[in-house]
N, C-alpha and C positions, 0 to 999 in steps of 0.2 A: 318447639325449638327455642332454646333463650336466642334473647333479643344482647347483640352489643351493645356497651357501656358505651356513653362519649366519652373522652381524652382531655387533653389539654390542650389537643389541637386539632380534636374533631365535635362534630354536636348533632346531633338528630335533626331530620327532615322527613315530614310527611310528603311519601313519595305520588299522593295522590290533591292536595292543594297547596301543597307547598309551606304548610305551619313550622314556626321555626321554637315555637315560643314554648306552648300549650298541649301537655301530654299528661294521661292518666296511665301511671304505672302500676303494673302486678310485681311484686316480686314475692320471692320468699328467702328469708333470712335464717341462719341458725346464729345465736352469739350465746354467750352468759355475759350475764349481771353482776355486777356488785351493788346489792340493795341495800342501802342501809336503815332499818325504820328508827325515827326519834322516840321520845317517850307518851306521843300521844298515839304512835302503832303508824302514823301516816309514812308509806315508803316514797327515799327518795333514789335512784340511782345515781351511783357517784363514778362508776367505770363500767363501759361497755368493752367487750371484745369479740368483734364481728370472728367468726368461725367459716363461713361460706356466706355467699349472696347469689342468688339468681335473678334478673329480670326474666319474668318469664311471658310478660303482654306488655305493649303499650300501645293507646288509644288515645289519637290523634283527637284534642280536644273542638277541633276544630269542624272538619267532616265526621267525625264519629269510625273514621279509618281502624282498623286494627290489624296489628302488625304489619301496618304499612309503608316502616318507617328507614332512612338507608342514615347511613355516616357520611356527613358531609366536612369539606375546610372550615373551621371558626375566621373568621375574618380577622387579620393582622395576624395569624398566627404561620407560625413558622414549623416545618415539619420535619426538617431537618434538627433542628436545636432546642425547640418547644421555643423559644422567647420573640416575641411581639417585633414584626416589623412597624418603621415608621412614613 
């Protein structure tokens, strides 16, 4: 089951120590490239365009938790407006 993104005014919490910090993510991506190679062949990309994204694990770097993780408040933030109380 994908794992929810954090927001602008939410963040990840390991629901088993509490890490607020420290996560090792699975995802999988589809995007195309714009690759461009110079004239020695070395490619550099100059546009991505993400197509889909899944979180699909994340591992609490802390306890070694997996998919243990809930959406929590970011601190100062505001959930009504997105913008920073003071």
């Amino acid at each position: 089951m994908p794992v929810p993104l954090p927001t602008a005014t939410t963040r990840w919490r390991c629901t088993l120590c509490g890490n607020l910090t420290r996560f090792d993510v699975t995802r999988s991506t589809r995007v195309v490239e714009f690759v461009h190679l110079d004239l020695g062949g070395e490619p550099h990309t100059e546009e991505t365009d993400v197509l889909s994204e899944t979180v699909e694990s994340v591992r609490c770097r802390w306890c070694n938790a997996l998919d243990q993780v809930e959406l929590v408040d970011r601190p100062g933030a505001d959930a009504t407006d997105g913008s920073a109380q003071g």
